[in-house]
C-alpha positions in Angstrom: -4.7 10.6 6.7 -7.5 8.7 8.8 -5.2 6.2 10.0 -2.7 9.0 11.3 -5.4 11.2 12.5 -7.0 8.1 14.7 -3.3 7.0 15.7 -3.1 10.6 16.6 -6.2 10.4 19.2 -5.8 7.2 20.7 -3.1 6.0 22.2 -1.0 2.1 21.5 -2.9 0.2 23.7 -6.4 1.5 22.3 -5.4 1.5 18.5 -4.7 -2.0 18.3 -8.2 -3.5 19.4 -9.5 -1.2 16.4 -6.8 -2.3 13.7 -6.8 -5.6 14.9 -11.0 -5.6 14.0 -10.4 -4.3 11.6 -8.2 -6.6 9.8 -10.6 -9.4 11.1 -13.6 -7.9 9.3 -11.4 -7.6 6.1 -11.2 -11.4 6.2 -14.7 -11.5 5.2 -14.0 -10.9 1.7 -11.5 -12.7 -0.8 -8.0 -11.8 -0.5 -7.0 -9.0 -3.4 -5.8 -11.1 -6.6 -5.8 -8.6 -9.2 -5.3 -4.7 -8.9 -5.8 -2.7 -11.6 -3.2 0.2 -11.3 -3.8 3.7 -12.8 0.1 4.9 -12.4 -0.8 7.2 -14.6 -4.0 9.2 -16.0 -2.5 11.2 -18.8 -2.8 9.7 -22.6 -1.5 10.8 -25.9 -4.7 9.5 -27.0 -8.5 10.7 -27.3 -10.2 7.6 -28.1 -14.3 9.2 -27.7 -15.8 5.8 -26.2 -13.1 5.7 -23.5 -14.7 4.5 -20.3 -11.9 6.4 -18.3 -13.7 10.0 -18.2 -10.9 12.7 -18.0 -7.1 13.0 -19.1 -4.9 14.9 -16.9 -1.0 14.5 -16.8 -1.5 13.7 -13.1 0.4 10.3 -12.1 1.5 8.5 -9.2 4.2 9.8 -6.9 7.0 7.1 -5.8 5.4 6.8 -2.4 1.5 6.1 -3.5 3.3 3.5 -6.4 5.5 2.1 -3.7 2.2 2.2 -1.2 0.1 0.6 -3.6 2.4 -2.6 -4.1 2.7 -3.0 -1.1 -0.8 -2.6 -0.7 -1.2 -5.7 -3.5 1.0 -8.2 -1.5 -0.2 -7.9 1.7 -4.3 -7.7 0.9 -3.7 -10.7 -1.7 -3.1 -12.6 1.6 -2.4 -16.4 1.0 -2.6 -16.0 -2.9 1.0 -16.7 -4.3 0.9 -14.9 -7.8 -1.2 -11.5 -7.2 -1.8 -9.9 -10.5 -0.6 -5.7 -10.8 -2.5 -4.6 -14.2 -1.1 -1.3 -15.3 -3.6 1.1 -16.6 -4.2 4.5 -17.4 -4.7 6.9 -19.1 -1.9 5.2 -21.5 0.6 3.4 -18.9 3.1 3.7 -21.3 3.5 7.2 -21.0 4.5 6.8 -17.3 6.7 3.9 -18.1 9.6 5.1 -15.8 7.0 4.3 -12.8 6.2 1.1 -14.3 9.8 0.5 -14.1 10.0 1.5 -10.3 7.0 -1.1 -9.8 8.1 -4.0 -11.3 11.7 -3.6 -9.4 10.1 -2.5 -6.4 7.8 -5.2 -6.3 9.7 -8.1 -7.0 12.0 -7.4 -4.5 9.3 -7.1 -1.7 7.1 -10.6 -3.5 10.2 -12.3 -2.8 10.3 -11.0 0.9 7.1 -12.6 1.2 7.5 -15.5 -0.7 5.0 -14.8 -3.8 5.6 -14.0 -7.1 3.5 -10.5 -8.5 2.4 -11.1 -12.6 2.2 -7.8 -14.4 0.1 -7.4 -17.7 -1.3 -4.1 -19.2 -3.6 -2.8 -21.7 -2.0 0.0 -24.4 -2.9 1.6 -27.3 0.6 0.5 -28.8 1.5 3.8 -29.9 4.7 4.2 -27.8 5.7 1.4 -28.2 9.7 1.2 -28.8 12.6 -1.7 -28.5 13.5 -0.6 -24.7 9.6 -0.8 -23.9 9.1 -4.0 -25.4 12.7 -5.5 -24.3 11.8 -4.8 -20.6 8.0 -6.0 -21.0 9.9 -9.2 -22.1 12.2 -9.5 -19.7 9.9 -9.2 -16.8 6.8 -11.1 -18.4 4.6 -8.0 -18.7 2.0 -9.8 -20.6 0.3 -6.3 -23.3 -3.0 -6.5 -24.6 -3.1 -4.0 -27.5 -6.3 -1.8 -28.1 -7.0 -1.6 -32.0 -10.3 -1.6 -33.7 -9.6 -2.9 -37.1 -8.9 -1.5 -40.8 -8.0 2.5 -40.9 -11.5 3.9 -41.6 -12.8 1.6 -38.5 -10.2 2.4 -36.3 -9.4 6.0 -37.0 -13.4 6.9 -36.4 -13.3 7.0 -32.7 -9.1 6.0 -31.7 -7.4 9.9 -32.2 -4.4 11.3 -31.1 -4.7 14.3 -29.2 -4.4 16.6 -32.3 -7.3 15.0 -33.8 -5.3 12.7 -36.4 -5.9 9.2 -36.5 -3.8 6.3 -34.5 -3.8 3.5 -37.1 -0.7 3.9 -38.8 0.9 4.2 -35.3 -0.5 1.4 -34.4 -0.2 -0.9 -37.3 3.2 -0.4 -38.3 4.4 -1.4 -34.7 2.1 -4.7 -34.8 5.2 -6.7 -36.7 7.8 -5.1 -34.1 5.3 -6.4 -31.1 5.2 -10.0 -32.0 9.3 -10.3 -32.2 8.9 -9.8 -28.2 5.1 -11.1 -27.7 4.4 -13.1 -30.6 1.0 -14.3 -28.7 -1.0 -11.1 -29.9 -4.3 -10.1 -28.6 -6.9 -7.5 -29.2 -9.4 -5.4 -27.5 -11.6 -4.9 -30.5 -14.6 -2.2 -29.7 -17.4 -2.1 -32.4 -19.9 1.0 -32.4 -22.8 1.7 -34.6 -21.1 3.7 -37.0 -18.6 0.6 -37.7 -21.1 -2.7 -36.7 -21.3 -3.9 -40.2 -17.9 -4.3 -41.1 -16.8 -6.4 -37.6 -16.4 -9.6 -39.1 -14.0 -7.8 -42.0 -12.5 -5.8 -38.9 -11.4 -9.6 -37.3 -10.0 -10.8 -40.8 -7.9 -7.6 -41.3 -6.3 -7.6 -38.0 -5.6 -11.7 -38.0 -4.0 -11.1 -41.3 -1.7 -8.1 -39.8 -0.8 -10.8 -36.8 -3.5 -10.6 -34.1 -3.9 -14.3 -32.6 -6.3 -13.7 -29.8 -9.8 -11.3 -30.0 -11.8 -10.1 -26.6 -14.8 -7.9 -28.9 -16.9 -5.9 -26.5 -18.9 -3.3 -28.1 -18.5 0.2 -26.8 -20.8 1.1 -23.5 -22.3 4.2 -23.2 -23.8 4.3 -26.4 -27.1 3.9 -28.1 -27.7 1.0 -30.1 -31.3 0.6 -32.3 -32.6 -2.7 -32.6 -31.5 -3.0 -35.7 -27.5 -2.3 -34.9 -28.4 -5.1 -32.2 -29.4 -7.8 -35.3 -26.6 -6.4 -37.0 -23.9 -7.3 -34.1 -25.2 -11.0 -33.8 -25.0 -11.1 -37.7 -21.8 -10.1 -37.5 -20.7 -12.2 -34.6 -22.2 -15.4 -36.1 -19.7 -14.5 -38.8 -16.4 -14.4 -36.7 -17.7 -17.0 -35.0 -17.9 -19.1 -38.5 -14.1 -17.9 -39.2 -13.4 -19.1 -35.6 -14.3 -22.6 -36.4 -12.5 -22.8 -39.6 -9.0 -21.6 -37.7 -9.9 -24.2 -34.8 -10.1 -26.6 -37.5 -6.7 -25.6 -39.3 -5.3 -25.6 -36.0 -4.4 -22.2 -36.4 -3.2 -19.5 -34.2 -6.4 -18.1 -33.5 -8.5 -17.9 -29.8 -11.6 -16.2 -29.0 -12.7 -16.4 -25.3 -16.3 -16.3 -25.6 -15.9 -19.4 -27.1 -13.4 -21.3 -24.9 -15.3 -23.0 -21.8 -12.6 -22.5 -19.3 -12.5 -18.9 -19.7 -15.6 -16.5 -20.8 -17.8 -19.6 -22.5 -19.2 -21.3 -19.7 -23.1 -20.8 -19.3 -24.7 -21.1 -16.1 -21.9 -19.8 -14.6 -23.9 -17.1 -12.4 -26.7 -18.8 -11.5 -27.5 -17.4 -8.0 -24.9 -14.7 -8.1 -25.1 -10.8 -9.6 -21.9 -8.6 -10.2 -18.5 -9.6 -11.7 -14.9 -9.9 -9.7 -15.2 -5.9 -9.1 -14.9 -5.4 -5.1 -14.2 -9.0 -4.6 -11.1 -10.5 -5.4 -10.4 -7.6 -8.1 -9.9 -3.8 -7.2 -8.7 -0.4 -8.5 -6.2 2.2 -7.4 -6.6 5.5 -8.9 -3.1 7.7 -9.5 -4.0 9.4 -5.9 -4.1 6.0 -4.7 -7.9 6.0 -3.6 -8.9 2.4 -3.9 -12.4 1.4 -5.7 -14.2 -1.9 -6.7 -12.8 -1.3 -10.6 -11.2 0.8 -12.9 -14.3 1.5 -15.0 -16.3 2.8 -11.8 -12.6 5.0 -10.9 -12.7 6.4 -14.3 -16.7 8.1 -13.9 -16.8 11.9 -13.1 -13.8 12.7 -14.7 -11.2 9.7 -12.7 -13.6 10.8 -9.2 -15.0 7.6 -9.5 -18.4 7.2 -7.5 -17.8 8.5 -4.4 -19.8 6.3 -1.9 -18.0 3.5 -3.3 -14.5 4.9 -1.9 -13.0 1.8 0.3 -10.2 4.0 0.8 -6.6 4.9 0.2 -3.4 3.0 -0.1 -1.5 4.9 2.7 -4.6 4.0 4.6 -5.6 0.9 3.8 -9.4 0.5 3.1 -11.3 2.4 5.5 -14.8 2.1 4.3 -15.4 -1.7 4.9 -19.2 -1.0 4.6 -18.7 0.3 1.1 -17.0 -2.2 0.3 -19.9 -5.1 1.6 -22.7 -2.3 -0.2 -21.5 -3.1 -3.3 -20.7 -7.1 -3.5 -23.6 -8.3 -1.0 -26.3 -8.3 -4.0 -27.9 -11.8 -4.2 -30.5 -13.3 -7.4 -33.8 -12.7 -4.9 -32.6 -8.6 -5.0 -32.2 -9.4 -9.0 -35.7 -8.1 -9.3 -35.4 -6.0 -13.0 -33.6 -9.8 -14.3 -36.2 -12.7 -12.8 -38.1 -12.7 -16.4 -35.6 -13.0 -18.1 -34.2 -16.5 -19.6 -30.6 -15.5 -19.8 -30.4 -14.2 -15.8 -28.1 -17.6 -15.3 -25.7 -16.4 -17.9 -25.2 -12.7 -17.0 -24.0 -11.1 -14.3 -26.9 -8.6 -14.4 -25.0 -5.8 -16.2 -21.5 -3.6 -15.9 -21.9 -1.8 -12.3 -20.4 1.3 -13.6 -22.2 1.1 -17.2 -25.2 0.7 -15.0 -24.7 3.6 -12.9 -24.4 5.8 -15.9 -27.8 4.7 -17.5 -29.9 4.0 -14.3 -28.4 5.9 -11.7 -27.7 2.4 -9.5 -25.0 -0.2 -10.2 -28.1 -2.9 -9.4 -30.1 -2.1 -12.6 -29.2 -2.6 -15.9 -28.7 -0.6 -19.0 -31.9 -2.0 -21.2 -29.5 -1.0 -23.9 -26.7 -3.6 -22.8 -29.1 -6.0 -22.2 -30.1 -6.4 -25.6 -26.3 -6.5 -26.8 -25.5 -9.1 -24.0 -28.7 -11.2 -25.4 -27.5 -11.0 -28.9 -23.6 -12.1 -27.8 -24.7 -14.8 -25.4 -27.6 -16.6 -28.5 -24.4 -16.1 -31.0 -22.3 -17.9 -28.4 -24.9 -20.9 -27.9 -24.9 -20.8 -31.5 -21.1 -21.2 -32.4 -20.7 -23.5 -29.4 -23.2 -25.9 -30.5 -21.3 -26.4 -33.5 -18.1 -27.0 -31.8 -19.6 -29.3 -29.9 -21.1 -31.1 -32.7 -18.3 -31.5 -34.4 -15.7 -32.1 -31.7 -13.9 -29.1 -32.0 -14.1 -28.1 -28.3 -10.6 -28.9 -26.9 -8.3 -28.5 -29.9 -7.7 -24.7 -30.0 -4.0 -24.0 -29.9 -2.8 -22.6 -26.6 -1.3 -19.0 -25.5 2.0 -20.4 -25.4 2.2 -21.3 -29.4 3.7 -18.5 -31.5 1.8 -17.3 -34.6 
């Protein structure tokens, strides 16, 4: 380890100027307040647009978990209520470490006097009463991964054996709202399955779903006319969105809401999203990077210049770290002609490395999708403006 190896070589009274600077120069960024945790990278699942390249039945060990919590409270200095994200591969299917983290680390939160919030993201198919008891118990907050009717969903979300995950999946959905009866979805449209998004939405509201986050799939080619197709299609939830906003249904959509993802303006001046900030990833090895879609390239090696380190280490490439967030609007060169450049963050860092070969310039390809969302978005927030509809969505808390 580096910090063993350089406690080896120098003796007390020389290692502390050095780990003392070093914790000063970490002050320089935002404290940690969320940590994506990969406790596990194998999956029973072979979903084809998975950002998280590789599936291995490596996981954590009870020292890296135990590492990386610790790791959480102390770099999310003064913050009270760090958030642990459990990710994988399917976190599910290491749900015995899960269970090791959320005792370990309330017991060492309330050492310190904070509190750590747990949520996940799961493709629901292992899902069983002692699961969803303890996610209840504890406040694990799940966001379910589905895509929509059988056909849609089964074209891309597999099993290992090549059968499709729907029924799995579907079946449980009922189960899952007796213990989180505020539902939401990560719904990923592709080309093949574009043209039936808005009849994807209405399917999975009627099975229960009460809150949609729709991202097409990255890494993809999309023709302009799959492009026309999306905002078609979005204009349409959007539509079905205002009618539930006006029944006062259970029914949210962040791209709409705001106070969450429908603010514009909101990066005027800025590139890059929470990645290497106040948001981080740890890999089941416990190497640290600036997010789990950048640790899941090369096959869960991540990119490697963008290491900051090791939880048993601590971060030990500062400079890495400061490479990848100090990225200002003058350096946005590729986005100074374009009218939206207020509105975007200037692309995915890892869905830009992929396409361009930097994390600075952006996949022409998303650009055209991100256009498409964000004039769909002016769209249906004009007319919940117009018609007053802007603060009377139900909240989180309300049961479907």
């Amino acid at each position: 380890m580096v910090q063993e190896e350089t406690a080896n070589r120098l003796s007390p009274p020389e290692l502390l100027p050095r780990l003392v600077s070093r914790l000063l120069r970490e002050h320089e960024f935002e404290p940690v307040g969320l940590l994506n945790v990969l406790i596990t990278e194998d999956c029973n699942c072979r979903c084809d647009y998975c950002f998280i390249h590789g599936k291995r039945p490596r996981r954590m060990t009870e020292e890296i978990l135990k590492a990386t919590v610790d790791f959480a409270l102390l770099k999310s200095r003064h913050l009270r209520k760090p958030e642990f994200v459990f990710f994988g591969g399917e976190p599910l299917m290491a749900f015995d470490l899960m269970q090791l983290a959320v005792d370990y680390g309330n017991w060492r939160a309330a050492l310190m006097g904070k509190r750590i919030s747990y949520s996940m993201t799961t493709n629901g198919t292992v899902f069983d009463e002692e699961k969803l008891e303890f996610c209840r118990r504890y406040g694990i907050r799940f966001l379910l991964s589905i895509d929509g009717d059988r056909e849609t969903h089964n074209l891309h979300r597999k099993f290992a054996d090549g059968r499709g995950t729907y029924d799995a999946v579907a079946s449980k959905i009922p189960l899952m709202k007796s213990y989180q009866p505020w539902l939401g979805a990560r719904v990923t449209p592709t080309p093949e399955n574009m043209h039936k998004l808005y009849d994807n939405v209405r399917h999975l509201h009627d099975l229960g779903i009460t809150q949609f986050i729709i991202g097409p799939a990255t890494g993809l080619h999309y023709s302009d006319d799959d492009v026309a197709e999306f905002k078609r299609q979005f204009l349409m939830v959007g539509d079905y969105y205002i009618e539930q906003v006006k029944r006062k249904a259970p029914f949210r959509m962040t791209d709409f809401e705001p106070e969450l993802d429908g603010k514009f303006g909101r990066f005027h001046g800025l590139w890059g999203c929470g990645a290497g900030r106040g948001r981080l990833s740890v890999s089941a090895t416990g190497e640290i990077q600036p997010c789990a879609k950048i640790q899941g390239l090369n096959d869960l090696a991540g990119i490697p210049e963008y290491s900051l380190g090791n939880v048993l280490d601590g971060f030990t490439n500062l400079d890495a770290r400061r490479r990848f967030i100090a990225f200002g609007y003058d350096e946005r060169k590729p986005c100074h002609s374009c009218d939206l450049t207020d509105d975007c963050a200037g692309g995915c860092p890892a869905v830009n490395w992929e396409a361009t070969g930097s994390i600075r310039l952006p996949d022409p390809c998303q650009c055209k999708i991100t256009r498409a969302l964000l004039e769909a978005k002016r769209e249906i927030m004009g007319k919940l403006e117009a018609e007053g509809l802007l603060e009377t969505r139900p909240t989180a808390t309300q049961a479907a």
